[in-house]
C-alpha positions as CSV (number, residue, x, y, z in Angstrom):
1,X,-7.1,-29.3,57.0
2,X,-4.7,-26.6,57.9
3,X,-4.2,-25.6,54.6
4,X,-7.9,-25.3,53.7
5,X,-8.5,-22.3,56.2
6,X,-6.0,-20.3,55.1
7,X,-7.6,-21.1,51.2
8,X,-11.2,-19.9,52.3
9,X,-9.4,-16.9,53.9
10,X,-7.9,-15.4,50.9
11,X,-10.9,-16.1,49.0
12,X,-12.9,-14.3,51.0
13,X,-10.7,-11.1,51.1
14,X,-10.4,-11.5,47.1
15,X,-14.4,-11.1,47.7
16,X,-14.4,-8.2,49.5
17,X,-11.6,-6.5,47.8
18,X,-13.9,-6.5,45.0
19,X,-12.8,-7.1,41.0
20,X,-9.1,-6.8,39.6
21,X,-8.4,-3.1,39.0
22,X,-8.0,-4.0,35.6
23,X,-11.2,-5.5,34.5
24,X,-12.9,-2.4,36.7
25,X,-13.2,-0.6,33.4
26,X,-15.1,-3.1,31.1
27,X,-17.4,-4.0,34.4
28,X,-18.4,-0.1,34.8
29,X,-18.5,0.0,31.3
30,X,-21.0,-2.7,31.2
31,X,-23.0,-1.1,34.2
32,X,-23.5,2.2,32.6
33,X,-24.6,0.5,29.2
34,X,-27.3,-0.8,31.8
35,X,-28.3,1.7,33.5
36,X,-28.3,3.9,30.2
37,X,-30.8,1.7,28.6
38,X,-32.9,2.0,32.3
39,X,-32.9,5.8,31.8
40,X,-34.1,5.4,28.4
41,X,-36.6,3.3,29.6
42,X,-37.9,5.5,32.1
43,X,-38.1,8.5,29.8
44,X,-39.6,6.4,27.1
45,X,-42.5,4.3,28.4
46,X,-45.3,6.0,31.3
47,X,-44.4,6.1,34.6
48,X,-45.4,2.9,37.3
49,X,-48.6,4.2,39.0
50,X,-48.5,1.3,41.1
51,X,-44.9,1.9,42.7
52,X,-44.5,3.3,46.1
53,X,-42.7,6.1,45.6
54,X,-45.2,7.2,43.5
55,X,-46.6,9.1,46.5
56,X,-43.3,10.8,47.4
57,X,-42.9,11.8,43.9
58,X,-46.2,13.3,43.4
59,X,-44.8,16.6,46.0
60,X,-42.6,17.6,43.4
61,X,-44.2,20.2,40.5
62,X,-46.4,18.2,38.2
63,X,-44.9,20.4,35.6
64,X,-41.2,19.1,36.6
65,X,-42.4,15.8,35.3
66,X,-42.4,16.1,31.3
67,X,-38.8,17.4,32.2
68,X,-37.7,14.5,34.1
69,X,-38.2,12.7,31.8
70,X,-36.4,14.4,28.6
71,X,-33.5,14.4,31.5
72,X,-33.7,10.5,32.0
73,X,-33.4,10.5,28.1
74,X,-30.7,12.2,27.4
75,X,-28.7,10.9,30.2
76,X,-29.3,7.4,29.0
77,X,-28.5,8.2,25.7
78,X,-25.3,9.7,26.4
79,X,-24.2,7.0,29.2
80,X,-24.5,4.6,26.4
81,X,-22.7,6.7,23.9
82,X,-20.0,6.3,26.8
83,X,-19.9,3.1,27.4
84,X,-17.5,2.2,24.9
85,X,-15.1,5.3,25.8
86,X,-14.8,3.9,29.9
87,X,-14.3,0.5,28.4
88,X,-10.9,2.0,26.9
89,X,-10.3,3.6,30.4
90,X,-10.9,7.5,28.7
91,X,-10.7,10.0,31.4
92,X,-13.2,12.0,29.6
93,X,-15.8,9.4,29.6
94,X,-15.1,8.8,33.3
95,X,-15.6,12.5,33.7
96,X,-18.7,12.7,31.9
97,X,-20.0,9.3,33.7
98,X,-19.6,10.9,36.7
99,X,-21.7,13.8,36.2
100,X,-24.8,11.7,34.1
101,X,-24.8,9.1,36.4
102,X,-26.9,11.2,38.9
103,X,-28.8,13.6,36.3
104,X,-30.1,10.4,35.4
105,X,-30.7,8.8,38.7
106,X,-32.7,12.5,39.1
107,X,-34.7,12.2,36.1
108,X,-35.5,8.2,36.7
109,X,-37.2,8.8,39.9
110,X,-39.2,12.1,39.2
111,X,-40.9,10.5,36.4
112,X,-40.7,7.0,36.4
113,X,-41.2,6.8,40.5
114,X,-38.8,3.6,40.2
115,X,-36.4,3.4,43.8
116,X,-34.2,0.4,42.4
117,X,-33.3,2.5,39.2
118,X,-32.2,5.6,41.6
119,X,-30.2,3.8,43.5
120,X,-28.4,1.6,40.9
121,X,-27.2,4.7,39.3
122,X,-25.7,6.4,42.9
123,X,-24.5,3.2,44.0
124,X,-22.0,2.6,40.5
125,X,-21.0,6.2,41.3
126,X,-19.0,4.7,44.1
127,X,-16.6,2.3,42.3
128,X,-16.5,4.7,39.7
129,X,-15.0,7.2,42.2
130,X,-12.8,5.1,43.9
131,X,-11.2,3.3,40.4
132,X,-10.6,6.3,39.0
133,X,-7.2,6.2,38.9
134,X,-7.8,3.4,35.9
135,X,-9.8,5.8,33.9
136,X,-6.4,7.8,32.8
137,X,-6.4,6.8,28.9
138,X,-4.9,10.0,27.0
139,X,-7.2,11.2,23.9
140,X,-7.4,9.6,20.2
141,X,-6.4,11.1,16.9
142,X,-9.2,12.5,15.5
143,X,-11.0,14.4,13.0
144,X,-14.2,16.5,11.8
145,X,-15.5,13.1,10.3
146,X,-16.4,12.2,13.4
147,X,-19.1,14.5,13.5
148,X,-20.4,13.8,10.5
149,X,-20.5,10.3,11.4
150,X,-22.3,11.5,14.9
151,X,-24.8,13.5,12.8
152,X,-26.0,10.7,10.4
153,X,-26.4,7.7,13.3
154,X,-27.7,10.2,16.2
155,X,-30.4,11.3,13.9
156,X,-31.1,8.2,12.9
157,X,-31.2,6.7,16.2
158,X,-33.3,9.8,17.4
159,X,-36.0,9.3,14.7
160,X,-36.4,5.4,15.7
161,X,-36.5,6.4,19.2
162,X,-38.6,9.6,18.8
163,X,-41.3,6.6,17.1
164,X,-41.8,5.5,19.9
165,X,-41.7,7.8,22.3
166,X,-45.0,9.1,19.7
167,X,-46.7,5.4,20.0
168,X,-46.3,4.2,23.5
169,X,-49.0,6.5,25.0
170,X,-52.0,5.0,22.2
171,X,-54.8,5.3,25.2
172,X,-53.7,9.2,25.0
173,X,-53.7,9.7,21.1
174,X,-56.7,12.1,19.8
175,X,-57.5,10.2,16.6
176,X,-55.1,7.1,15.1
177,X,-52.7,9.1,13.2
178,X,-51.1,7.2,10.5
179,X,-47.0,6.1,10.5
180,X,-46.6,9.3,8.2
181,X,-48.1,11.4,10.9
182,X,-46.2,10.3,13.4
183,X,-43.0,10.3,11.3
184,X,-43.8,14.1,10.6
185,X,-44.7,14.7,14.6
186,X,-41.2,13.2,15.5
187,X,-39.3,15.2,12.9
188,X,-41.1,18.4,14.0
189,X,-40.7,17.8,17.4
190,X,-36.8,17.5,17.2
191,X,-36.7,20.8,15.9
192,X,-38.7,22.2,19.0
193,X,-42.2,22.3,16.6
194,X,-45.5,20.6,17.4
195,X,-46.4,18.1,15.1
196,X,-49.8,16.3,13.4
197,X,-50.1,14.0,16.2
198,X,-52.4,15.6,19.5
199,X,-52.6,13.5,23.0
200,X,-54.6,14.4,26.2
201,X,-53.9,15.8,29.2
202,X,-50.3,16.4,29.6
203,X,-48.9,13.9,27.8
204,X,-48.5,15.8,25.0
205,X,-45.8,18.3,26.8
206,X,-43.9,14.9,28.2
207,X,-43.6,13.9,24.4
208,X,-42.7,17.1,23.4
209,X,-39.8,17.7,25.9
210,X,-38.8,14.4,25.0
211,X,-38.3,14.8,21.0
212,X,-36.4,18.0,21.8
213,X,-34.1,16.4,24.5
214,X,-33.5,14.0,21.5
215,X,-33.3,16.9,19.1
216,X,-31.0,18.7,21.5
217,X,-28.4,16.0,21.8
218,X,-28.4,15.2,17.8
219,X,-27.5,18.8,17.8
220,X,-25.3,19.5,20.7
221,X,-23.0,16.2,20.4
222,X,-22.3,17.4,16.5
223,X,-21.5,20.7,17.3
224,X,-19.2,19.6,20.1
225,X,-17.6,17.4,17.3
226,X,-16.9,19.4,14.8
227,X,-15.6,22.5,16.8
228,X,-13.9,20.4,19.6
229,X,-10.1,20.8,19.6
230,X,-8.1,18.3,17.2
231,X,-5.9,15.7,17.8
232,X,-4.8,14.8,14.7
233,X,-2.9,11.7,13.6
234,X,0.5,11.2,13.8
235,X,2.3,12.0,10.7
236,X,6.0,11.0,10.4
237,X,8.2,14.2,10.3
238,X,11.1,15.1,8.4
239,X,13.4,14.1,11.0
240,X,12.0,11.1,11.9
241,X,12.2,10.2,8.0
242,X,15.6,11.0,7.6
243,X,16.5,8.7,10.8
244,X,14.4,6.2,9.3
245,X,15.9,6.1,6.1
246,X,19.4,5.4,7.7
247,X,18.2,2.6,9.8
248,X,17.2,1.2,6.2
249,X,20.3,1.9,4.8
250,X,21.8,-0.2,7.2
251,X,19.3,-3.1,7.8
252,X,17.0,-2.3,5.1
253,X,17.8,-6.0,3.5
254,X,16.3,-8.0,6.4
255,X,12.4,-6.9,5.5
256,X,10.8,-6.5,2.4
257,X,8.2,-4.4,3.7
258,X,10.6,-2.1,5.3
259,X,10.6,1.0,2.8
260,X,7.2,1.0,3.4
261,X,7.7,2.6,6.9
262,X,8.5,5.5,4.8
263,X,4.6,6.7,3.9
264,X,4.0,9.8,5.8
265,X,0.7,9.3,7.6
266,X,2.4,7.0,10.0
267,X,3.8,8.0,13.2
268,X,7.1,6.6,14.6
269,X,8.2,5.5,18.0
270,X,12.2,4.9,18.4
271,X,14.3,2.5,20.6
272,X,15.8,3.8,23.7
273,X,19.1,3.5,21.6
274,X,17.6,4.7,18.5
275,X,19.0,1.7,16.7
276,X,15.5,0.7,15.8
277,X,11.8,1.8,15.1
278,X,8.3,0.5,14.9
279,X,5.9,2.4,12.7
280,X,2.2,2.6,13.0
281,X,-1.0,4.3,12.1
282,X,-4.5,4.3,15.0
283,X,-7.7,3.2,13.2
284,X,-11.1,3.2,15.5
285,X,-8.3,2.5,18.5
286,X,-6.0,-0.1,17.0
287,X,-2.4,0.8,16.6
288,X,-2.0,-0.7,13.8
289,X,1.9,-1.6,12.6
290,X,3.0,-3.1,9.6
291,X,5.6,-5.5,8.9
292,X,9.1,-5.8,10.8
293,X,10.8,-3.6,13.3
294,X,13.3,-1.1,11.2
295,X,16.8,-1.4,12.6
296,X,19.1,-3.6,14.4
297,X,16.9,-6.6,15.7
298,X,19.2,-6.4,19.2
299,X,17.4,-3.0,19.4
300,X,14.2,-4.2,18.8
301,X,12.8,-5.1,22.0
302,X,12.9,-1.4,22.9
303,X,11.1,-0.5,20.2
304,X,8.5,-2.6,20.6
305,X,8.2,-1.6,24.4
306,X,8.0,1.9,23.7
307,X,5.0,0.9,21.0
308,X,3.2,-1.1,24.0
309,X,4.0,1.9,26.5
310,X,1.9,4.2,24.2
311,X,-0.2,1.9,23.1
312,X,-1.6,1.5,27.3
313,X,-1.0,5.3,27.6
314,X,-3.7,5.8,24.7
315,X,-5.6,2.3,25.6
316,X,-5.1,1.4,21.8
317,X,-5.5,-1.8,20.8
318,X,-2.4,-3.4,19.6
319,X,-2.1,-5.3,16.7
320,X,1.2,-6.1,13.8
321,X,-0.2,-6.6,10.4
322,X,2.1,-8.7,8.0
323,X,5.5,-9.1,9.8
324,X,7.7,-12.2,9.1
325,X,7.8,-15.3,11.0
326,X,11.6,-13.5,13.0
327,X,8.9,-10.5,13.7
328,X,6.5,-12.4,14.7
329,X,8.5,-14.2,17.5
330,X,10.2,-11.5,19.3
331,X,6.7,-9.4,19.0
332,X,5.2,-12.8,21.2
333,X,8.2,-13.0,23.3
334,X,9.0,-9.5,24.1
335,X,5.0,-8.7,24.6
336,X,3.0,-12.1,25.2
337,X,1.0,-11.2,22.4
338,X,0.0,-14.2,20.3
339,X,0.2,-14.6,16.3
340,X,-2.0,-16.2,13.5
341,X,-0.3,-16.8,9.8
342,X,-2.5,-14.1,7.5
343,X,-1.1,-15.6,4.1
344,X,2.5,-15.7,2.1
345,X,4.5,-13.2,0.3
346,X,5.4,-14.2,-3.4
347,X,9.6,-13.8,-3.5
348,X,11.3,-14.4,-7.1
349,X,14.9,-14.9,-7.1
350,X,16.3,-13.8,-10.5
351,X,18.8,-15.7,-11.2
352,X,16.2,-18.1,-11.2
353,X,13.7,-16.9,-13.0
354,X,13.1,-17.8,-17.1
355,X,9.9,-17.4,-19.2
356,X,11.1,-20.8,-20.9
357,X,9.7,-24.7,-19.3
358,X,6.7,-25.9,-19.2
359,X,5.6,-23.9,-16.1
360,X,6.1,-21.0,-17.5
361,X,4.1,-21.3,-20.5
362,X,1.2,-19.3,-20.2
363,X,3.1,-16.4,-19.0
364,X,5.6,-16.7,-22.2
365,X,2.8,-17.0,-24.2
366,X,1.3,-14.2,-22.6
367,X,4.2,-11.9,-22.8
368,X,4.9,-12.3,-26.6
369,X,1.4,-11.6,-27.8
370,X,1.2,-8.6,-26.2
371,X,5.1,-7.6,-27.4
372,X,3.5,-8.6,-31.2
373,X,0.7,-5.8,-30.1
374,X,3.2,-3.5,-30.7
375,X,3.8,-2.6,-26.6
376,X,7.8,-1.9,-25.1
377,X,9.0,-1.8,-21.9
378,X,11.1,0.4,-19.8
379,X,12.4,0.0,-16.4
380,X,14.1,2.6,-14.6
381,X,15.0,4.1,-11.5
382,X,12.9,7.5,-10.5
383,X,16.0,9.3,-10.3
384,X,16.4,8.5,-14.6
385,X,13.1,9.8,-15.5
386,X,12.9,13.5,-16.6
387,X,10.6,15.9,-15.0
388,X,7.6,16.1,-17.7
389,X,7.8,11.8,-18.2
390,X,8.0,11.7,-14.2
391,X,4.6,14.2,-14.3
392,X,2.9,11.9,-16.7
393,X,3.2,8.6,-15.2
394,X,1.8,10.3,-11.8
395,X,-1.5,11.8,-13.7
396,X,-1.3,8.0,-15.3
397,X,-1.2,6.5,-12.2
398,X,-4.1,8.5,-10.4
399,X,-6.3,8.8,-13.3
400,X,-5.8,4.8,-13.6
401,X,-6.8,3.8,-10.0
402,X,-9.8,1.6,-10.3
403,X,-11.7,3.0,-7.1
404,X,-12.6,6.9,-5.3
405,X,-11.0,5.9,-2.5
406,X,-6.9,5.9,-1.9
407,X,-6.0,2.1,-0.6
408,X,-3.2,0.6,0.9
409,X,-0.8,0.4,4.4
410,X,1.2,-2.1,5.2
411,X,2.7,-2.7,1.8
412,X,2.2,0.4,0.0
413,X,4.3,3.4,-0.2
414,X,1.7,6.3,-0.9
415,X,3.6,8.1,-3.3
416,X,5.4,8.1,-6.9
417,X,7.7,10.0,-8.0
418,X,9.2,11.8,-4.8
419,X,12.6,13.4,-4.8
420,X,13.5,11.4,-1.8
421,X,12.8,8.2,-3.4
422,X,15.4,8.1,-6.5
423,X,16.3,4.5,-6.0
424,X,12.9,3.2,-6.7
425,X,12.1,0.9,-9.8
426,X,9.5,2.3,-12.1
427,X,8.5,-0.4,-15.2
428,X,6.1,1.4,-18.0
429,X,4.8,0.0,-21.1
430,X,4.1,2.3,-24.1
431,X,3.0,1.5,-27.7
432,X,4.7,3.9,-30.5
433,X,1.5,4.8,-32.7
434,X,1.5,7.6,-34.8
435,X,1.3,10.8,-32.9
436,X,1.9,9.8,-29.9
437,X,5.2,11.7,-28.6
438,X,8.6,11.2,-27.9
439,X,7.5,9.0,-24.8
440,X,4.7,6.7,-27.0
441,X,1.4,5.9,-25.8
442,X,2.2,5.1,-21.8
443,X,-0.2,1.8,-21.0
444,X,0.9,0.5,-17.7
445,X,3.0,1.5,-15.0
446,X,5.0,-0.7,-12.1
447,X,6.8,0.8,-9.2
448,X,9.2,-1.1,-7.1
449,X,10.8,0.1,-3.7
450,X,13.9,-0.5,-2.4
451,X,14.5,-3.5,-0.4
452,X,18.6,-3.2,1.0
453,X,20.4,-2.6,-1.6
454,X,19.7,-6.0,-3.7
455,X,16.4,-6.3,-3.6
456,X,13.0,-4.8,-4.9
457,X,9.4,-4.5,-3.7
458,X,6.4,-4.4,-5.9
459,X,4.6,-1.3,-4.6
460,X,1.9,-0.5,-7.2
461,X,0.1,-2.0,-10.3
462,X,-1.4,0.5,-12.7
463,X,-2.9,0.5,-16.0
464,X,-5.3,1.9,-18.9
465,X,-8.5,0.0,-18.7
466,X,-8.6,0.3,-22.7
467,X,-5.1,-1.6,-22.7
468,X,-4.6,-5.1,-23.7
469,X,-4.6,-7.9,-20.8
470,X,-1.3,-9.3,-19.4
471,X,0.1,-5.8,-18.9
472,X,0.9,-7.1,-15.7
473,X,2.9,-10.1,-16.8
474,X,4.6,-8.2,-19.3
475,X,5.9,-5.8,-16.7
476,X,6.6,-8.3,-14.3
477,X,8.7,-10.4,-16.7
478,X,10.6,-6.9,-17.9
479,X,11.3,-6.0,-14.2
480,X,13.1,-9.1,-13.8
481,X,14.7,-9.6,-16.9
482,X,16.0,-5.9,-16.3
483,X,17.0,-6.4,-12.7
484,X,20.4,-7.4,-13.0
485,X,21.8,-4.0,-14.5
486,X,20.1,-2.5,-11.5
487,X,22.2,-5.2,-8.8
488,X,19.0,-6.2,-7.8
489,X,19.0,-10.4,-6.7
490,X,15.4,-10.8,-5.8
491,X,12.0,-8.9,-5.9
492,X,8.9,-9.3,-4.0
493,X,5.6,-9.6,-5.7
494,X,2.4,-9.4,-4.3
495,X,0.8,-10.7,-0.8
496,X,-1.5,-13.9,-1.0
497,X,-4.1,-14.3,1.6
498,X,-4.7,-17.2,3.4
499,X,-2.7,-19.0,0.3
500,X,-1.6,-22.3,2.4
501,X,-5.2,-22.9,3.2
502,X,-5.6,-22.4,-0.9
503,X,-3.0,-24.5,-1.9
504,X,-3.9,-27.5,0.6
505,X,-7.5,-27.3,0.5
506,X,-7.7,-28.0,-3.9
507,X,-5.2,-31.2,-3.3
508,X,-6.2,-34.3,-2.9
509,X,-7.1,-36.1,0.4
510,X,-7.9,-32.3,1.7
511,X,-10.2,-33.0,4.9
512,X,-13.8,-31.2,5.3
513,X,-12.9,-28.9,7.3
514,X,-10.0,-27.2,4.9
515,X,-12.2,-27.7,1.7
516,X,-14.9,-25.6,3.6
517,X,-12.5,-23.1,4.3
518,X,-10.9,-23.1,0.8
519,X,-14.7,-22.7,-0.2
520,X,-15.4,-19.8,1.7
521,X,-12.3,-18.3,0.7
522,X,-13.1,-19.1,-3.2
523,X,-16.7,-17.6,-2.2
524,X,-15.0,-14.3,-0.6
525,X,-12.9,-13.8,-3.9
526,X,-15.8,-12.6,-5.5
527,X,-15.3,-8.9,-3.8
528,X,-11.9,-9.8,-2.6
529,X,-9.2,-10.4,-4.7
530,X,-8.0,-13.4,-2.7
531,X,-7.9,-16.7,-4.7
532,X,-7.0,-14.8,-8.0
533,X,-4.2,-13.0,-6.6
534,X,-2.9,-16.2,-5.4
535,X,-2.9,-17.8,-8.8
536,X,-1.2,-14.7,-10.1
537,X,1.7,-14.9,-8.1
538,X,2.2,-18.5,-8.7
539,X,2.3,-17.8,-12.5
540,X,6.0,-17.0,-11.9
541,X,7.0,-19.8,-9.5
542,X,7.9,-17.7,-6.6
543,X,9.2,-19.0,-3.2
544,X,6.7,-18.3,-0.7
545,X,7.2,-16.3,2.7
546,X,4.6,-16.9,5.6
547,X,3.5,-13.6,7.0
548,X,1.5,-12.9,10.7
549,X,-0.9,-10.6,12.3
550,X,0.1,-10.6,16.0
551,X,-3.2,-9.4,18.4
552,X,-3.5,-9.7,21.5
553,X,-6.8,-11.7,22.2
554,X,-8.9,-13.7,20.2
555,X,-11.8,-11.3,20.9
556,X,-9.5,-8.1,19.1
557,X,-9.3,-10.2,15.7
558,X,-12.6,-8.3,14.5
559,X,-11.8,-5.5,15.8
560,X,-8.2,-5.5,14.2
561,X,-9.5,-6.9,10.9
562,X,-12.2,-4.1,10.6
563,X,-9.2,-1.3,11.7
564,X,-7.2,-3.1,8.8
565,X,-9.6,-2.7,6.3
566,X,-10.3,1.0,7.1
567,X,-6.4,1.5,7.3
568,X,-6.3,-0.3,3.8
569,X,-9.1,1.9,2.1
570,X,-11.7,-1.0,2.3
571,X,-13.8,0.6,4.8
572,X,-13.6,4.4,4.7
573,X,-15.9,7.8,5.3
574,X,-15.2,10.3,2.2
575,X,-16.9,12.9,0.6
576,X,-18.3,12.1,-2.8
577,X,-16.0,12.6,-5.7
578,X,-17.7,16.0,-7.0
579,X,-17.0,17.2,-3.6
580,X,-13.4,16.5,-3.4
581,X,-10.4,18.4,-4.7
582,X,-8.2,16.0,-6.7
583,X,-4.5,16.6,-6.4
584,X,-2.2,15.5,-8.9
585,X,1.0,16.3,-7.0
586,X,1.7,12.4,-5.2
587,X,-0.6,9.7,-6.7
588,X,-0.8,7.2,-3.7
589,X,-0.9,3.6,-4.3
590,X,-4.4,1.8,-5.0
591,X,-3.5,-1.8,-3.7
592,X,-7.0,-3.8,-4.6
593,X,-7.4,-1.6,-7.9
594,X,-10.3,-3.2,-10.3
595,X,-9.4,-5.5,-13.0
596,X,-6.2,-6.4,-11.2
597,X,-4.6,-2.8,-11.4
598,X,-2.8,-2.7,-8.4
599,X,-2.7,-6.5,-6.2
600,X,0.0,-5.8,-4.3
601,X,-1.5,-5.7,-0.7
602,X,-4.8,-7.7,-1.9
């Protein structure tokens, strides 16, 4: 019984001290989602004649009213715009929450006469105030795309809203104006112009003020967008490159995917020692790194606190795409982040490897057709290849990339052909046909990074749609039938998806659960290169390496999966091709290419 007291006690002061300073954010974030829809509510629909404060409200100027209400409509539109930024603790949303918050609570109770509205917005100004030291998240990279982004959902979002605004006051209509007419009156009355559609009394100047509020923050928000001062991503400098490439020099070996720190639109953050590195890239606020640590895995630990320091600076969310199962542990012990196998990395040992047996076959048979074609190989290292060659396999390489939009991250270096990257591996097939230069008709390209100084890593997968099929193959077997003059011992091939679940579900005795997941997965390969690329990469009887995406909730796996995508050029906002400037100076790596052009990072 003595024990129980002192229980109730602390309970009750946990009561009164209110939440956890740390969930503060998502409950006020929560709150002003609410209270944004109340103020677009109250600007939307007519006001409660039946309300009490209807008589207090009727002193003000009748004219203030249409006003009051464009005011509650903007500031519930723009709470809920903000919402999402005081979730992620930004100080400028907390700023901006502070100053709608009773604009709105102004506008609410002129027009819509409603007391419990008012007061709900004053009364989340108070934990606002006093938690604002958690509302201290530093800015995001970003870009002019956001407001072209802004422009095509605000308007979007005005025009649905602007209907109806235009149809809730039907007692007040002069006529019954069609859809088109109202369509037209909303349009019109964005820009500020009276439309087809006539009401009586004043409602027509409440609608009016209304569509231009709506108007007005379509406008405002994109200008503030697109002149705002930048914060542009990250990108890794040339001294943070050269430190890089050391690291890899010494303890390049341990990860295949390590050269691939290298691309330049990541950022970097160093151990305390400098002795290691994590590299990473923000998409839609995941920090987003790839593969292992770079360095000495004693050092690591710092460098993966200095990634979590910035990471809570920033209130990213962070997430490890593809490291291996020794990165995945000291991520989860060093940051109690948890990890979920994404698939398995194809590894061929060449000593091991022969196109002769009975496994073997359909790639042998593969390979000499295409040789009896008339096609060669050449492997080489960049550093080997003369300038005009090196030119022509990097216009080869962009023209042959199967989609607009530049892919690849995690395992994909961005570039072919760079000075700084001599010791990487480029295959090419050509067929000699009359005509057809010194350097024959190129067909294919493959180009293989460094991995330590006995290893390889398939980068990129490029060839002429007119060419033959099993170009692939036949690079693939020439890149490891040529690897030993190079010292190279083993090369990694491409990265299977969810291949386990694959390989288990199609055997026999599978259960109903895995065959429905092998199912989907079969279903999903249809736009996603997932089952096929698996069979590929068993073709050459590889030895497979689980890889892991660490996250730190269950609830972030969307979130992370969608920042992936983007990161991998799956999702992506670019101007249309005509509008672009094509430059034929890098051609960056196009890892989900069509027709199995590039299935590296697939």
């Amino acid at each position: 019984m003595s024990d129980e007291v002192p229980r109730r006690s602390d309970r009750a002061r946990r009561m009164l001290s209110g939440p956890r300073p740390e969930v503060v954010p998502t409950l006020i974030a929560r709150a002003c989602a609410l209270v944004g829809l109340l103020d677009i509510a109250a600007g939307v629909f007519p006001r409660f004649r039946h309300s009490r404060m209807h008589a207090l409200a009727e002193v003000l100027p009748g004219s203030f009213g249409p006003f009051a209400a464009a005011l509650s409509l903007s500031a519930g539109v723009l709470l809920l715009l903000l919402a999402h930024g005081l979730r992620r603790r930004k100080r400028r949303a907390w700023r901006a929450a502070v100053l709608l918050l009773p604009l709105g609570a102004v506008g609410e109770f002129v027009y819509r006469h409603s007391l419990i509205g008012t007061l709900i917005s004053v009364v989340l100004l108070i934990p606002l105030v006093r938690h604002r030291a958690e509302f201290a998240a530093l800015p995001d990279p970003r870009s002019r795309w956001r407001a072209l982004a802004n422009l095509v959902l605000m308007a979007a979002g005005s025009v649905a809203l602007g209907l109806i605004i235009v149809s809730v006051h039907p007692h007040r209509m002069v006529g019954n104006p069609s859809l088109a007419d109202r369509l037209t009156h909303v349009v019109y009355g964005m820009f500020g112009v009276e439309g087809p559609v006539a009401y009586a009394g004043r409602t027509s100047w409440t609608v009016a003020f209304s569509l231009g509020a709506l108007g007005w923050l379509t406008a405002v928000t994109t200008v503030y967008l697109a002149f705002r001062p930048e914060h542009p991503a990250a990108r890794l400098t040339a001294e943070d490159e050269t430190r890089l490439r050391e690291l890899l020099a010494k303890h390049g070996r341990r990860d295949s995917l390590g050269h691939f720190a290298l691309r330049r639109d990541k950022a970097v953050v160093f151990s305390p020692s400098g002795k290691a590195a994590v590299t990473y890239r923000v998409v839609s606020g995941v920090m987003l790194a790839s593969g292992d640590p770079i360095g000495d895995v004693e050092a690591w630990p710092g460098a993966i606190e200095r990634f979590m320091d910035e990471a809570k600076a920033h209130s990213w969310t962070p997430a490890v795409m593809g490291c291996s199962e020794t990165g995945g542990e000291v991520w989860t012990r060093e940051t109690g982040l948890d990890a979920l196998e994404l698939g398995d990395e194809a590894v061929v040992e060449v000593a091991d490897f022969s196109l002769a047996g009975r496994a073997m076959r359909n790639v042998r048979q593969m390979v000499k057709r295409i040789e009896r074609a008339g096609y060669e190989t050449r492997v080489r290292r960049v550093r080997d290849l003369g300038d005009a060659e090196l030119e022509r396999v990097r216009r080869a390489a962009e023209d042959w990339r199967g989609t607009d939009t530049e892919r690849g991250f995690s395992m994909a270096l961005g570039r072919v052909g760079d000075p700084s990257d001599g010791d990487c591996l480029i295959a090419t097939a050509h067929r000699y046909d009359d005509g057809s230069g010194p350097y024959g008709d190129l067909r294919a390209i493959l180009h293989f990074v460094p991995w330590g100084p006995d290893g390889a890593s398939l980068d990129l997968m490029r060839r002429d749609r007119s060419a033959d099929p099993g170009m692939n193959e036949l690079l693939i077997a020439a890149a490891l039938r040529d690897a030993p003059k190079f010292g190279i011992t083993r090369v990694s091939l491409n990265f299977a998806m969810f291949r386990s679940a694959l390989a288990r579900g199609e055997k026999i005795g599978a259960g109903p659960v895995l065959r429905a997941w092998r199912g989907l997965l079969v279903f999903l390969s249809r736009w996603f290169q997932i089952e096929s690329l698996y069979k590929f990469n068993a073709k050459f009887q590889p030895r497979w390496e689980p890889r892991f995406v660490v996250y730190r909730a269950s609830a972030d796996l969307p979130r992370i999966g969608l920042a992936a995508m983007q990161a991998e050029g799956f999702v992506t906002l670019a101007l249309p091709r005509f509008l672009r400037l094509r430059s034929r100076r890098t051609a960056a790596p196009c890892p989900h290419g069509q027709q199995g052009q590039d299935m590296r990072a697939a």
